[in-house]
Biopython code that builds the backbone (N, CA, C, O; Angstrom):
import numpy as np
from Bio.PDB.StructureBuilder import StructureBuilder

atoms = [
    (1, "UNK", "N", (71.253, 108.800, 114.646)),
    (1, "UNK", "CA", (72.657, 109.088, 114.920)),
    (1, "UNK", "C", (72.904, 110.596, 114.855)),
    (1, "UNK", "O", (72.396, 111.307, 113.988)),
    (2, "UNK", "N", (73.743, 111.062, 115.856)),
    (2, "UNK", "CA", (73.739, 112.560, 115.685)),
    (2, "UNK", "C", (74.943, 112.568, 115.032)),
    (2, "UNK", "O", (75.778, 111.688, 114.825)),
    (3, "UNK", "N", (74.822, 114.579, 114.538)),
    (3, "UNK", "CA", (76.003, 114.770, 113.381)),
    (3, "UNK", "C", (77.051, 115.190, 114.051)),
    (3, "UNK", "O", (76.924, 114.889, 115.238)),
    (4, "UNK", "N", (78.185, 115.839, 113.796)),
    (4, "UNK", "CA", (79.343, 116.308, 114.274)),
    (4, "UNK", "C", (78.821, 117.418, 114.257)),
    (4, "UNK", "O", (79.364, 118.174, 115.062)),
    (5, "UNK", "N", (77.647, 118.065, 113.455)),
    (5, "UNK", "CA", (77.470, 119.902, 114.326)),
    (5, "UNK", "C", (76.591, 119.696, 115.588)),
    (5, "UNK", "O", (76.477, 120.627, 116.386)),
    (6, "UNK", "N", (75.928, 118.440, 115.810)),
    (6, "UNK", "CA", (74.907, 118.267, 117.093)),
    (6, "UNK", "C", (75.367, 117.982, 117.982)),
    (6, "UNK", "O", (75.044, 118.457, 119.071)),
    (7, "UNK", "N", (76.521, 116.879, 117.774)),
    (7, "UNK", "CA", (77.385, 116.816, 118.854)),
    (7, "UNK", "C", (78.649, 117.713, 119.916)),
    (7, "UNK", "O", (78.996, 117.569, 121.089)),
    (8, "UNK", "N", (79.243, 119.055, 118.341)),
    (8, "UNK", "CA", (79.687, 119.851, 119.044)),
    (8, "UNK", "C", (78.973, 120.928, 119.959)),
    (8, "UNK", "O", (79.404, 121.507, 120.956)),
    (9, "UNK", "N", (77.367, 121.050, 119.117)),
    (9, "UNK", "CA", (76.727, 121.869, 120.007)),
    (9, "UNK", "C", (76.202, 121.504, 121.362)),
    (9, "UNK", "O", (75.900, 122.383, 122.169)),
    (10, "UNK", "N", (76.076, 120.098, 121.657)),
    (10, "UNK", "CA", (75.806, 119.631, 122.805)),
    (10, "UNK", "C", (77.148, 119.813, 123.827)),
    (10, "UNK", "O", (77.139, 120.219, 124.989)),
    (11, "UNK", "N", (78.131, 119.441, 123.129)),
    (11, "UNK", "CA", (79.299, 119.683, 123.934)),
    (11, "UNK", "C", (79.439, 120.955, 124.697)),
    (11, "UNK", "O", (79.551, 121.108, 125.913)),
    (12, "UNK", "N", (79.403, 122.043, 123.519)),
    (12, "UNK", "CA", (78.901, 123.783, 123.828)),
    (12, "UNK", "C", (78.140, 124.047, 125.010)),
    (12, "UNK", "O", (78.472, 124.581, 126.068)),
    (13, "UNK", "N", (76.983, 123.537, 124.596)),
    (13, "UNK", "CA", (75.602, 123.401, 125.658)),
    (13, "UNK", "C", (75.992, 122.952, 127.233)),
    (13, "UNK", "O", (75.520, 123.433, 128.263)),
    (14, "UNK", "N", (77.020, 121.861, 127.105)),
    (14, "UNK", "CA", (76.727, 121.454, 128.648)),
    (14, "UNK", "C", (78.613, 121.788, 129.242)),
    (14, "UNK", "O", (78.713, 121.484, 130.430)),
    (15, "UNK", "N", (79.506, 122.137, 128.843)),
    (15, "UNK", "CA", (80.296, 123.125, 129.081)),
    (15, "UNK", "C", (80.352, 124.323, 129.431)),
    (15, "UNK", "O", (81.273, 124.836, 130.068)),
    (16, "UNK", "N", (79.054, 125.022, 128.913)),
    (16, "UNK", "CA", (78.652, 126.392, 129.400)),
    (16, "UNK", "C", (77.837, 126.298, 130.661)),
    (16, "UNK", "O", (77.769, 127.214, 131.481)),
    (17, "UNK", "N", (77.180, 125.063, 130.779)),
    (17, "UNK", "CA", (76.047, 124.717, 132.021)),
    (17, "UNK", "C", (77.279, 125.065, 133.027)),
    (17, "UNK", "O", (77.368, 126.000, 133.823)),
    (18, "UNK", "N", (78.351, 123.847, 132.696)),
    (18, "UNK", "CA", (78.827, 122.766, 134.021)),
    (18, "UNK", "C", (79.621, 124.493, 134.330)),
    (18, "UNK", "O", (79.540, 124.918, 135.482)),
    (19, "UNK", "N", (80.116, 125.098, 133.592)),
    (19, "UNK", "CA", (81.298, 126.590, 134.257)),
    (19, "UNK", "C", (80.595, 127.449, 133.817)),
    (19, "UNK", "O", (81.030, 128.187, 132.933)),
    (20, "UNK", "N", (79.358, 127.583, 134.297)),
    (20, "UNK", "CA", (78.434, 129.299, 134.133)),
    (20, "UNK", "C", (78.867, 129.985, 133.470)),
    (20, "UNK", "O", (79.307, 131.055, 133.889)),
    (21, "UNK", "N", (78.920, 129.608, 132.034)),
    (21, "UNK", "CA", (79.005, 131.168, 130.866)),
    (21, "UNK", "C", (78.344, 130.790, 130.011)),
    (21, "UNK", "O", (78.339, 129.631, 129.595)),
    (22, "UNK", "N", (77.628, 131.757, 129.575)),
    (22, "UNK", "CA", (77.306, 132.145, 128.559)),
    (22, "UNK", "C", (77.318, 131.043, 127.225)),
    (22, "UNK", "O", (78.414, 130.932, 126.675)),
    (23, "UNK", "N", (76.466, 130.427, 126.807)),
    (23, "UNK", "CA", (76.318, 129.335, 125.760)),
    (23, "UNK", "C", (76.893, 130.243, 124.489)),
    (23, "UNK", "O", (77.926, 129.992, 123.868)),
    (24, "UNK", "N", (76.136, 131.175, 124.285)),
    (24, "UNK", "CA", (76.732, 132.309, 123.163)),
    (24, "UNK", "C", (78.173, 133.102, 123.008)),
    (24, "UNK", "O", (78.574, 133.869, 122.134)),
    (25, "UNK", "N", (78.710, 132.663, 124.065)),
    (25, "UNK", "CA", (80.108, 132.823, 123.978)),
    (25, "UNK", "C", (81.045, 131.644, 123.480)),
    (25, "UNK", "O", (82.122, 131.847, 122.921)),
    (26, "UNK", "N", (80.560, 130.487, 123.723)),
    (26, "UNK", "CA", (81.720, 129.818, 123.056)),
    (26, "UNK", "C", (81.128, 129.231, 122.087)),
    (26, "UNK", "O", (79.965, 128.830, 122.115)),
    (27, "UNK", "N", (82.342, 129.096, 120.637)),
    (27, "UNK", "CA", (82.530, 128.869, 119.255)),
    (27, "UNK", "C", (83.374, 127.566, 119.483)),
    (27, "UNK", "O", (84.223, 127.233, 120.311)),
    (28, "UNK", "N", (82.577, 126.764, 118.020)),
    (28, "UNK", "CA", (83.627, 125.052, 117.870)),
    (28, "UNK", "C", (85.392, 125.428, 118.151)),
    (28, "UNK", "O", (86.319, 124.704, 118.515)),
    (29, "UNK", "N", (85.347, 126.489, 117.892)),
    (29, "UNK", "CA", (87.357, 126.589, 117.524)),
    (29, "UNK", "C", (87.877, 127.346, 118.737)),
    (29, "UNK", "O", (88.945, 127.940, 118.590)),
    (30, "UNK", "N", (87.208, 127.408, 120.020)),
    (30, "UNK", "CA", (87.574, 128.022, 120.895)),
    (30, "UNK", "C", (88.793, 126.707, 121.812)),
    (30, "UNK", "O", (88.942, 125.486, 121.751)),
    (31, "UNK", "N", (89.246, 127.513, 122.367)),
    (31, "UNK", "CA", (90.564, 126.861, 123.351)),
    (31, "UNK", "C", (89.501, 127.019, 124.567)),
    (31, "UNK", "O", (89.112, 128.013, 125.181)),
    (32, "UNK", "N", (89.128, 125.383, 124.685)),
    (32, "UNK", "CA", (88.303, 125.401, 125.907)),
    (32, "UNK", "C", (89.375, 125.765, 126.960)),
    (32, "UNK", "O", (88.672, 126.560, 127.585)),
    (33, "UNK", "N", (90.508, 125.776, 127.596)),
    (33, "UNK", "CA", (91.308, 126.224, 128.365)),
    (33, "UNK", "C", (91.052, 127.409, 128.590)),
    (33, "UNK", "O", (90.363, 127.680, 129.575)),
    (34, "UNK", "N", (91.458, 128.268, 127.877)),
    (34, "UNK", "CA", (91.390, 129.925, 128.021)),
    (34, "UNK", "C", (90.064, 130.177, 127.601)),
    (34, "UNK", "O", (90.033, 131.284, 127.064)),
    (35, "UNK", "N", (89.331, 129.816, 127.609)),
    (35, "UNK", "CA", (88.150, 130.306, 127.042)),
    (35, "UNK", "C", (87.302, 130.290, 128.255)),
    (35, "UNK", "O", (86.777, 131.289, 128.746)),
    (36, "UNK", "N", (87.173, 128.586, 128.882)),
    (36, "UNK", "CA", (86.544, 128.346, 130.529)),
    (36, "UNK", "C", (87.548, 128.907, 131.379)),
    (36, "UNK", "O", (87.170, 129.242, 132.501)),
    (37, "UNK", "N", (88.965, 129.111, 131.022)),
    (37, "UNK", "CA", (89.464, 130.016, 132.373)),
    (37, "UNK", "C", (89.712, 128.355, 133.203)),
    (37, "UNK", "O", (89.449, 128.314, 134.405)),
    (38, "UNK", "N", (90.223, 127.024, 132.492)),
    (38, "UNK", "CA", (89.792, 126.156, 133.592)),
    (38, "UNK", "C", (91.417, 125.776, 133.294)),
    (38, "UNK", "O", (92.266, 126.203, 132.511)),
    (39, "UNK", "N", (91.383, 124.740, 134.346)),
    (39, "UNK", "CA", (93.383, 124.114, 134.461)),
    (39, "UNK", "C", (92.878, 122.663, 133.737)),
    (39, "UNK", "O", (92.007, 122.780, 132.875)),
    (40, "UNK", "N", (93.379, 121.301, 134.044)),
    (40, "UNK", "CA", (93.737, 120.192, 133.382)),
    (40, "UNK", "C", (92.900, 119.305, 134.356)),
    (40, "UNK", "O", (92.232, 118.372, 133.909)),
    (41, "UNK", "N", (92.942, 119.628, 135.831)),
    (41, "UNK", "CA", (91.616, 118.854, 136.109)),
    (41, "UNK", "C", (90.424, 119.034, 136.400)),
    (41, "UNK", "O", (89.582, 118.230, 136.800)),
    (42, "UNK", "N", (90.359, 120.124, 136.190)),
    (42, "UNK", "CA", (88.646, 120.668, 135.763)),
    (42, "UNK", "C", (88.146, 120.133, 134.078)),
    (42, "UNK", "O", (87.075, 119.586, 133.813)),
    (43, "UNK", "N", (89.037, 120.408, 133.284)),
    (43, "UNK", "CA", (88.812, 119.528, 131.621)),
    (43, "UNK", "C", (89.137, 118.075, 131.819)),
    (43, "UNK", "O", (89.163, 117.579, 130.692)),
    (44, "UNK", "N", (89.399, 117.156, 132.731)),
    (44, "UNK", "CA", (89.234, 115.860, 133.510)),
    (44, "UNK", "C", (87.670, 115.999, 133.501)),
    (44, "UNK", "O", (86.881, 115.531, 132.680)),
    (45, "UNK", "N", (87.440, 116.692, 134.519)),
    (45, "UNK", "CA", (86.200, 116.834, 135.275)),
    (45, "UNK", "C", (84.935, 116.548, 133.938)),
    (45, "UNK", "O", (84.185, 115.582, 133.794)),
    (46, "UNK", "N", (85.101, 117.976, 132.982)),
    (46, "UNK", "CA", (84.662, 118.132, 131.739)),
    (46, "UNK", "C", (84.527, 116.592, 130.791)),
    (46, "UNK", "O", (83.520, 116.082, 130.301)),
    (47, "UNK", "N", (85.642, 116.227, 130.777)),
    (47, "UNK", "CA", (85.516, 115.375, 130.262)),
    (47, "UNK", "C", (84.658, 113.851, 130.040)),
    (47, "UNK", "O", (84.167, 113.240, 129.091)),
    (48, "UNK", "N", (84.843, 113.613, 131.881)),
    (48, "UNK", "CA", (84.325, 112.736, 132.717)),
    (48, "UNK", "C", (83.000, 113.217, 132.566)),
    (48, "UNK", "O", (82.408, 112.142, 132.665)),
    (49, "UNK", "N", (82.113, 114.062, 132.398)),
    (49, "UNK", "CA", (80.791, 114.180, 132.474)),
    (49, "UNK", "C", (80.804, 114.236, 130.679)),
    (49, "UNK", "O", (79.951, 113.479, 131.143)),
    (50, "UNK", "N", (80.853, 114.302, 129.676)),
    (50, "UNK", "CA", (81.021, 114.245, 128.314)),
    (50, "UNK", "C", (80.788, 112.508, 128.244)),
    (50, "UNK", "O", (79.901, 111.786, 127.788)),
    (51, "UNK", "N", (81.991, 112.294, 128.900)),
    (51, "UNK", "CA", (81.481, 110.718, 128.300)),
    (51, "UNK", "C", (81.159, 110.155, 128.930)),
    (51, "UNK", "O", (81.289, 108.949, 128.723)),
    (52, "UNK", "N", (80.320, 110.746, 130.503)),
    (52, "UNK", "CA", (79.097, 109.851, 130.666)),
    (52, "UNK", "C", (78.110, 110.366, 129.893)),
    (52, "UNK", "O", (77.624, 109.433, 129.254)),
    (53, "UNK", "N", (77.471, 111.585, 129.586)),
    (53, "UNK", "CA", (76.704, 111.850, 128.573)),
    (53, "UNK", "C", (76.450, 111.696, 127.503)),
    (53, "UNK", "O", (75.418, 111.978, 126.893)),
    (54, "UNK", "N", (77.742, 111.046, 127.041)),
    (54, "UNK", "CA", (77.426, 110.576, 125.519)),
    (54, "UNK", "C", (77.608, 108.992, 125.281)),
    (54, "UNK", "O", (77.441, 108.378, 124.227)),
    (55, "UNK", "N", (77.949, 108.552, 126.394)),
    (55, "UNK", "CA", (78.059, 106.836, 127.012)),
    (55, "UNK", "C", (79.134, 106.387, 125.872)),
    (55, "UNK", "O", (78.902, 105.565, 124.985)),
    (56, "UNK", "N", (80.425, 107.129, 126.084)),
    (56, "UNK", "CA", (81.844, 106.677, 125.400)),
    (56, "UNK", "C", (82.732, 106.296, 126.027)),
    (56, "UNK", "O", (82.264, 106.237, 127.164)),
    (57, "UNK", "N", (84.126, 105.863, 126.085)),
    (57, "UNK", "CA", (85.021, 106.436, 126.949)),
    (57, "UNK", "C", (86.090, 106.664, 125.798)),
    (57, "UNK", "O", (86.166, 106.232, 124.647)),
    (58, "UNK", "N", (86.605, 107.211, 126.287)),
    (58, "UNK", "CA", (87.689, 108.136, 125.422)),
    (58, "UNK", "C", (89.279, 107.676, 125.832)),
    (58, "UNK", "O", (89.618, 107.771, 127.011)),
    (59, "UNK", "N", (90.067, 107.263, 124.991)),
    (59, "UNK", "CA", (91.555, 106.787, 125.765)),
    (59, "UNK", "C", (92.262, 108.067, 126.214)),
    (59, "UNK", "O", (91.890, 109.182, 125.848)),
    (60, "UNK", "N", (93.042, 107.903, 126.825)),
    (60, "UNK", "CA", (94.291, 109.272, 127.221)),
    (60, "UNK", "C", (94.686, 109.674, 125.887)),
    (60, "UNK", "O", (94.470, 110.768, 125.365)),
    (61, "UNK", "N", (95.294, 108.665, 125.383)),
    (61, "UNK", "CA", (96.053, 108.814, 123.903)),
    (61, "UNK", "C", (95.007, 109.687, 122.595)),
    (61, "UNK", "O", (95.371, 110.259, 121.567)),
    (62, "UNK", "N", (93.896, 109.521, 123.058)),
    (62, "UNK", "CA", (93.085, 110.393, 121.732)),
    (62, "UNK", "C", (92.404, 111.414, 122.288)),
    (62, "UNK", "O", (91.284, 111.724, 121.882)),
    (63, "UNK", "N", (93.046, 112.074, 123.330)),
    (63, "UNK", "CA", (92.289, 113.602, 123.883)),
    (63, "UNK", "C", (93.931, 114.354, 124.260)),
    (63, "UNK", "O", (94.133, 115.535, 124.546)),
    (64, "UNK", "N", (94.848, 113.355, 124.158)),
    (64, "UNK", "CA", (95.778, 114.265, 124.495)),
    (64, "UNK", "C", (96.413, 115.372, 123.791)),
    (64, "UNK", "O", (96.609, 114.962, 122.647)),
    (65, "UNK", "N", (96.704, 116.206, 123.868)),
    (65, "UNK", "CA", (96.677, 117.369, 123.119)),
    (65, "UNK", "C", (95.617, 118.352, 122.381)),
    (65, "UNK", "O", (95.881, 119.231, 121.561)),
    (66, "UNK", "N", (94.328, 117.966, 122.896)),
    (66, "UNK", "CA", (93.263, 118.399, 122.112)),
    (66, "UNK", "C", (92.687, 119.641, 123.291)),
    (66, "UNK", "O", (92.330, 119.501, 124.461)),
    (67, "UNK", "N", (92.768, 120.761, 122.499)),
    (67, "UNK", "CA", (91.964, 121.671, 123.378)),
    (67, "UNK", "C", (90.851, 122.337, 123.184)),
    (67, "UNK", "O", (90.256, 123.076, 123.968)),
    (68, "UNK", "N", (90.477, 121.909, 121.596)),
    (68, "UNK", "CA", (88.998, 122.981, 121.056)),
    (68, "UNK", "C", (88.252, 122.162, 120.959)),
    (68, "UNK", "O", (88.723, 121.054, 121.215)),
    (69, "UNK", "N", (86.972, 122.184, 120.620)),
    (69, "UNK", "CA", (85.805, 121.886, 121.213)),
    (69, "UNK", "C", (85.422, 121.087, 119.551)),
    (69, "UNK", "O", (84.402, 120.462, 119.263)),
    (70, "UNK", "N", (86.109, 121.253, 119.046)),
    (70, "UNK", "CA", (85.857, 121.141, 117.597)),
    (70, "UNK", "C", (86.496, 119.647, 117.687)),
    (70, "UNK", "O", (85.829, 118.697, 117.278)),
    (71, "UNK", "N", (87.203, 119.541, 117.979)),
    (71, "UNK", "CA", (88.727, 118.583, 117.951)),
    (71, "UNK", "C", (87.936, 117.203, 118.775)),
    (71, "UNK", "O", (87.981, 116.000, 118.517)),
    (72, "UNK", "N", (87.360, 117.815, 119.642)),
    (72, "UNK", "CA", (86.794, 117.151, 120.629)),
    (72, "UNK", "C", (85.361, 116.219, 120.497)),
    (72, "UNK", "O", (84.968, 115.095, 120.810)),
    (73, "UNK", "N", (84.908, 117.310, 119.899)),
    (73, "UNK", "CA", (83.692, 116.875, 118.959)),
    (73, "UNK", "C", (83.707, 115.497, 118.002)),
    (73, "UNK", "O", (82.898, 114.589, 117.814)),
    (74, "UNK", "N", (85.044, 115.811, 117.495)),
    (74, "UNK", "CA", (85.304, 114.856, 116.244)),
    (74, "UNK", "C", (86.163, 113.161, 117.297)),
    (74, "UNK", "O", (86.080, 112.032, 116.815)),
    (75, "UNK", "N", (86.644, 113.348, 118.219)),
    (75, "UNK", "CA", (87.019, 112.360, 118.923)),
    (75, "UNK", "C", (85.569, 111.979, 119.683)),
    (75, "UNK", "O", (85.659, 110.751, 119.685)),
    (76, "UNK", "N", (84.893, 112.142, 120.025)),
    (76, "UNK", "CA", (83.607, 111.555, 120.702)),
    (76, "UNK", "C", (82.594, 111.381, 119.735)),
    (76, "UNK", "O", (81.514, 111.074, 120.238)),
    (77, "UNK", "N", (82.600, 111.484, 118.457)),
    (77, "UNK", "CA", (81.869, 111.703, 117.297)),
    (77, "UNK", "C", (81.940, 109.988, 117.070)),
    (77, "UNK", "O", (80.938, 109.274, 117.105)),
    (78, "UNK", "N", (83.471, 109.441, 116.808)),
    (78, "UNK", "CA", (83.986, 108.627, 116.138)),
    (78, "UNK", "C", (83.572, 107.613, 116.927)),
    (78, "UNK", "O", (83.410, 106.484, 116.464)),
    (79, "UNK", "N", (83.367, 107.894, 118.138)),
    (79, "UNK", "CA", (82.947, 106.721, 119.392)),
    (79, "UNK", "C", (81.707, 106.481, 119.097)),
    (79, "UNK", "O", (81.445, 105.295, 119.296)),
    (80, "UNK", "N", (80.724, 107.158, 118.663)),
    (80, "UNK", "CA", (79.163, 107.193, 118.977)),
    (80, "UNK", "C", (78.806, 105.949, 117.860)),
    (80, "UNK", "O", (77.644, 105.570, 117.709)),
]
sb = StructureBuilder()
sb.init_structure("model")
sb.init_model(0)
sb.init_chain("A")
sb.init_seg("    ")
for serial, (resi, resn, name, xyz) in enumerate(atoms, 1):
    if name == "N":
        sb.init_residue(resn, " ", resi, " ")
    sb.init_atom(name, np.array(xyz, "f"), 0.0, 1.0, " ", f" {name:<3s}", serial, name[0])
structure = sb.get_structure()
């Protein structure tokens, strides 16, 4: 079973793939919004490849309002 630091770093890992930056730039507490520079359906997009990668699905109701990677971590954590 992975931990909540393996899982946020995977999150890290393939967020930086899917919008070309820099893995070493983003931190658990970053505002994936301003941070990827992305709008609401590109973090759709994000999302949609997250939980096919981690084989979850996630409701509307428990990502809504969530924008750090940390936050995010801990909602796909709880699924696994």
């Amino acid at each position: 079973m992975r931990t909540l630091e393996q899982t946020t770093d995977e999150i890290l890992t393939l967020a930086a793939t899917h919008f070309k930056v820099s893995r070493a730039e983003l931190t658990p507490d970053d505002d994936f919004f301003k941070k990827l520079g992305i709008d609401s359906l590109q973090a759709l997009d994000l999302l949609s490849r997250l939980e096919n990668h981690f084989g979850v699905e996630l409701p509307d109701y428990e990502i809504q309002g969530v924008t750090d990677f940390r936050t995010l971590a801990s909602r796909i954590q709880s699924r696994l």
